[in-house]
LOMI-603870 format. One record per residue: x, y, z negated of N, C-alpha, C in turn; residue in one letter; residue number from 1. Coordinates in steps of 0.001 Angstrom, whole numbers. Layout:
% residues N
PT       nX       nY       nZ      caX      caY      caZ       cX       cY       cZ  residu  num
PT        X        Y        Z        X        Y        Z        X        Y        Z       A  NUM
...
% end
This chain:
% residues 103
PT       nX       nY       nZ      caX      caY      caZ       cX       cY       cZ  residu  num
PT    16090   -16037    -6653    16769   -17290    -6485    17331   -17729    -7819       X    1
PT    17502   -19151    -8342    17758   -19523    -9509    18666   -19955    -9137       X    2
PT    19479   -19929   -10103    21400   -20510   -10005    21227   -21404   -10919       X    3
PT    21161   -22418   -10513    21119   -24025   -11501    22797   -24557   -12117       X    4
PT    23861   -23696   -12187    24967   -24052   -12913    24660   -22880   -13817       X    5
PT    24353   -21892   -13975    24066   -20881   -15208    24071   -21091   -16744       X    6
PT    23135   -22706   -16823    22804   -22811   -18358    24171   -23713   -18285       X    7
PT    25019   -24218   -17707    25968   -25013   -17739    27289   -24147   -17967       X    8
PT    27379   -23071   -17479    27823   -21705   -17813    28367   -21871   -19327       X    9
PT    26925   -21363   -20068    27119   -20926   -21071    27167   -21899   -21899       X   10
PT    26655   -23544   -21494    27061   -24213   -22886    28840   -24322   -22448       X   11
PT    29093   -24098   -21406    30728   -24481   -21204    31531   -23421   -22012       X   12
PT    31238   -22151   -22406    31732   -20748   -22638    31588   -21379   -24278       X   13
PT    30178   -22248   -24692    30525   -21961   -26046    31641   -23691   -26698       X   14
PT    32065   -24292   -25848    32602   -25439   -25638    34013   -24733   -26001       X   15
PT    33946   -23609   -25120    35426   -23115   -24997    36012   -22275   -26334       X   16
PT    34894   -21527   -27353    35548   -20652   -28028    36539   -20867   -28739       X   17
PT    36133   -22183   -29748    36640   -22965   -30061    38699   -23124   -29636       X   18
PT    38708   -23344   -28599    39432   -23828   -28247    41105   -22346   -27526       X   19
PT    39846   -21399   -27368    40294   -20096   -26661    41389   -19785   -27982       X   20
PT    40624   -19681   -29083    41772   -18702   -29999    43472   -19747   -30075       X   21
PT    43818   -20564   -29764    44792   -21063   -30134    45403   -21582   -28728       X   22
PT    44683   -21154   -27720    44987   -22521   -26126    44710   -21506   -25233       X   23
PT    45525   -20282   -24924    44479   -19246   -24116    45322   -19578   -22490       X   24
PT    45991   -19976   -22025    46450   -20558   -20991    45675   -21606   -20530       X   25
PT    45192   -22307   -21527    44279   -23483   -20986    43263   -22848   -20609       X   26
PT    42403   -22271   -21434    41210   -21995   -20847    41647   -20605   -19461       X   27
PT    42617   -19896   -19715    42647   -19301   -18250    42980   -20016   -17452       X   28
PT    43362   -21179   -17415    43596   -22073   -16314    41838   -22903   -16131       X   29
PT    41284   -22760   -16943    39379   -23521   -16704    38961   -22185   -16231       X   30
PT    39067   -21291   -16261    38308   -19937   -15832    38307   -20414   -14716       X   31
PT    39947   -20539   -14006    40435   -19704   -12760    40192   -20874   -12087       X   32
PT    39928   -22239   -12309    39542   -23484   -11589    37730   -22798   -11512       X   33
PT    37025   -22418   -12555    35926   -22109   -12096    35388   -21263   -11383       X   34
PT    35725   -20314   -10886    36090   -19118   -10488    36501   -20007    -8554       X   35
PT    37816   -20537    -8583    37737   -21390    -7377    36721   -22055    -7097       X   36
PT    36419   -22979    -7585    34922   -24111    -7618    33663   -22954    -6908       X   37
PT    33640   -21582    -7723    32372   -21125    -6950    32411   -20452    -6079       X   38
PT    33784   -20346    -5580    34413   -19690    -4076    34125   -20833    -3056       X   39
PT    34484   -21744    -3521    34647   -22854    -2367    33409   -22824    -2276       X   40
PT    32219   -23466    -2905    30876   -23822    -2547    30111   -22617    -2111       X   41
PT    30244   -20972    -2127    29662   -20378    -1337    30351   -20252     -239       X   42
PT    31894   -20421      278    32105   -21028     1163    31644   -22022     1958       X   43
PT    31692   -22623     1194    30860   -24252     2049    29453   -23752     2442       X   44
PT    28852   -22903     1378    27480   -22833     2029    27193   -21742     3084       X   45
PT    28177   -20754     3239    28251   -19865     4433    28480   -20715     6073       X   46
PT    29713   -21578     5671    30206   -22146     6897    28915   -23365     7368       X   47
PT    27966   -23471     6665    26692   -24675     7346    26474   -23807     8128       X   48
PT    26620   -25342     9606    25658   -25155    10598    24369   -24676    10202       X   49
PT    24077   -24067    11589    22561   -23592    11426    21553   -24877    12360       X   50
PT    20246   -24406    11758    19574   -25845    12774    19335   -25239    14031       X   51
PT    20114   -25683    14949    20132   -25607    16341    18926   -25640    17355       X   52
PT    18040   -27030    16852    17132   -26990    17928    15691   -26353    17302       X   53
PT    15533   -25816    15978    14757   -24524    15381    15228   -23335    16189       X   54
PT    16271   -23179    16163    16712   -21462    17102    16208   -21581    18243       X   55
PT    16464   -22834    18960    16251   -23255    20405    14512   -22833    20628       X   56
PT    13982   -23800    19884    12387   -23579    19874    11801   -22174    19855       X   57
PT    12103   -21575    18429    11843   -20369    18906    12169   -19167    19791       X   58
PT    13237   -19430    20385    13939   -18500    21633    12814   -19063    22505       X   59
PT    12305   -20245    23086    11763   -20713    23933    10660   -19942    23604       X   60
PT    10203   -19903    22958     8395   -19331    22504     8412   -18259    22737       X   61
PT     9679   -17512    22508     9196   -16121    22248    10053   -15392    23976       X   62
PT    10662   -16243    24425    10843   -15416    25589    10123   -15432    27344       X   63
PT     9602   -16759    27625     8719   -17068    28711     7598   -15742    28759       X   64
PT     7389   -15800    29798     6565   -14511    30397     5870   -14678    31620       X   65
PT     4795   -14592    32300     4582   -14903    33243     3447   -13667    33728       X   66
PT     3494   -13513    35453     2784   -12681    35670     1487   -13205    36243       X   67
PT      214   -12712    35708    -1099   -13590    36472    -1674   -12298    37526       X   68
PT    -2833   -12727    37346    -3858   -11882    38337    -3753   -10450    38158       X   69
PT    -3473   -10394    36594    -3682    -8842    36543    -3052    -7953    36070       X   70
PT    -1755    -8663    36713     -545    -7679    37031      193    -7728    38542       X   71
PT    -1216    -8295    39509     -258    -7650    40779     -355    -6505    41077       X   72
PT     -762    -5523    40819     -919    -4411    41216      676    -3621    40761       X   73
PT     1232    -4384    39371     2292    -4017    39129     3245    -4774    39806       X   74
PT     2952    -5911    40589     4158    -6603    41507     3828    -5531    42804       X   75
PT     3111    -5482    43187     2920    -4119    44144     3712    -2841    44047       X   76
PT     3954    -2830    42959     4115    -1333    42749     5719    -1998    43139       X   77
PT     6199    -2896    42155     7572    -3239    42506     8170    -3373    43486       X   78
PT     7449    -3972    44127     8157    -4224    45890     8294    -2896    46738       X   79
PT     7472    -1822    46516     6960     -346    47275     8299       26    46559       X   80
PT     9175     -152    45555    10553      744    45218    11047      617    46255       X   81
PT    11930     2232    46681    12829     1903    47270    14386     1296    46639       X   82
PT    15125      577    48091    16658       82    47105    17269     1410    47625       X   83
PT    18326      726    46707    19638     1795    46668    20119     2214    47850       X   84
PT    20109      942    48882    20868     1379    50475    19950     2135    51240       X   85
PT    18315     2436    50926    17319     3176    51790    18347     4307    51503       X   86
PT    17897     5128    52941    18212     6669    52807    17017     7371    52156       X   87
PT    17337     8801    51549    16273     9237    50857    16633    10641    51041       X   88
PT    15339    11174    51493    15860    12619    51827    16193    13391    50693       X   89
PT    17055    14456    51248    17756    15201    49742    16615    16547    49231       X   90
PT    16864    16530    47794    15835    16630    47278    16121    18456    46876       X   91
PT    15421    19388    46943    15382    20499    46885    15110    21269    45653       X   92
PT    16957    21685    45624    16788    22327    43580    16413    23690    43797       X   93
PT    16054    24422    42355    15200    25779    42439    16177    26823    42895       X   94
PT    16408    27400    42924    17306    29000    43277    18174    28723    42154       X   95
PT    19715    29156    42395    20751    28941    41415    21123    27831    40682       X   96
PT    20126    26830    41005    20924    25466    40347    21916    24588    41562       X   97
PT    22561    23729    41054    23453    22796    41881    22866    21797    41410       X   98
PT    23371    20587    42342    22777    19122    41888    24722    18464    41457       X   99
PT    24989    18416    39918    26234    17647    39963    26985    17120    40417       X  100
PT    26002    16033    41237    26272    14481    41435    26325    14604    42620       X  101
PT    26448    15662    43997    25986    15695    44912    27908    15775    45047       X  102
PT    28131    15563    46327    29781    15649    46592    30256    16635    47253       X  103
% end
């Protein structure tokens, strides 16, 4: 990425030498204004909105799903689950184990 205040930078630095040996309050007061100046504008450029209906679009694209012909066998399979409220016979652990969860 190119930083287009850079060469403006340095002709400003050599604007300043000049001026530094006899005025050093002034120019720490141009630092510290510049120094603010490039707080604020990567500020400013953090806090931009984002483009809204780009996010939108691609959420749309990428989440629709649909089931055709040749996945009923897997809607089959889905419906054959049992739910939670079926009873289900209790299930038979090896010699010496317990089941935790059992009450």
């Amino acid at each position: 990425m190119r930083i287009p205040f850079l060469p403006k930078i340095h002709t400003f630095t050599r604007i300043l030498r000049p001026i530094a040996k006899h005025h050093y309050f002034i120019v720490t007061i141009i630092l510290f204004s510049g120094v603010g100046v490039g707080v604020y504008w990567v500020n400013e450029t953090l806090n931009m909105p984002g483009d809204d209906a780009y996010r939108m679009q691609q959420q749309q694209s990428t989440i629709g799903s649909k089931f055709n012909q040749s996945t009923k066998d897997t809607i089959t399979k889905i419906e054959a689950l049992q739910k939670s409220t079926d009873s289900t016979p209790a299930s038979t652990l090896p010699a010496g184990r317990i089941n935790p969860f059992a009450e």
